[in-house]
C-alpha positions in Angstrom: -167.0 -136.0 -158.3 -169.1 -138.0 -160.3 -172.7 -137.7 -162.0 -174.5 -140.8 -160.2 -173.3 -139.1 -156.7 -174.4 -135.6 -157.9 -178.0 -136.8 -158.8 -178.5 -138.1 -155.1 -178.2 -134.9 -153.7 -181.2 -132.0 -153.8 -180.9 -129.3 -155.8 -180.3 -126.4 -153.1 -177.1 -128.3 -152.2 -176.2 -128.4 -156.4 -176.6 -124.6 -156.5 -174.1 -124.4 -153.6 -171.7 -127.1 -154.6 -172.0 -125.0 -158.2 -171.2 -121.8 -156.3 -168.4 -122.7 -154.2 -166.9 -124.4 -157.8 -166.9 -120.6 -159.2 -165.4 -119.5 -156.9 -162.9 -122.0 -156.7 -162.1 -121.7 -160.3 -161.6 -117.8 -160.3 -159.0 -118.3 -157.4 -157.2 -120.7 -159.6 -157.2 -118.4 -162.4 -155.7 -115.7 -160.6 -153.5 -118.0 -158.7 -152.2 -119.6 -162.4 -151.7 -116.0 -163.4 -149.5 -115.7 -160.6 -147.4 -118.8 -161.5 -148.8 -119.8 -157.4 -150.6 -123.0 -158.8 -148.2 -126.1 -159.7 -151.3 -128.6 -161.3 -152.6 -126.5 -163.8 -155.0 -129.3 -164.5 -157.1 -128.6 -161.7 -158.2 -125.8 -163.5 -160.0 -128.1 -166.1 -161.0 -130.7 -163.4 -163.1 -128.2 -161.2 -164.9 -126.7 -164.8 -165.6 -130.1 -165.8 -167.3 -130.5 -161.7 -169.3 -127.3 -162.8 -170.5 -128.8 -165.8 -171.2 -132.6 -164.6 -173.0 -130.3 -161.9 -175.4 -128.0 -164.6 -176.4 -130.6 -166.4 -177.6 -132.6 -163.7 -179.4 -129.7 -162.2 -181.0 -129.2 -166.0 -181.9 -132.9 -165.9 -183.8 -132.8 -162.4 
């Protein structure tokens, strides 16, 4: 996901693209935990998704 795609969208869909990453990123910790997950670099990719999403929601 990148920035320019994320600033084209309204902020009520941000919050629940933001929402759904949280989610996804406490199933992959558990999952990890569990040895379950084989990419463990997801786990980095959907944080940075979080954080490309924040700071475009702080910039709007």
């Amino acid at each position: 996901m990148k920035a320019i795609e994320l600033r084209k969208k309204t902020k009520d869909e941000l919050t629940n693209k933001l929402l759904d990453l949280r989610a996804k990123v406490e199933t992959l910790r558990f999952d990890t935990e569990r040895k379950k997950v084989k990419n463990v670099k997801s786990l980095a990719g959907v944080k940075k998704d979080i954080a490309r999403i924040l700071t475009v929601i702080r910039e709007q």
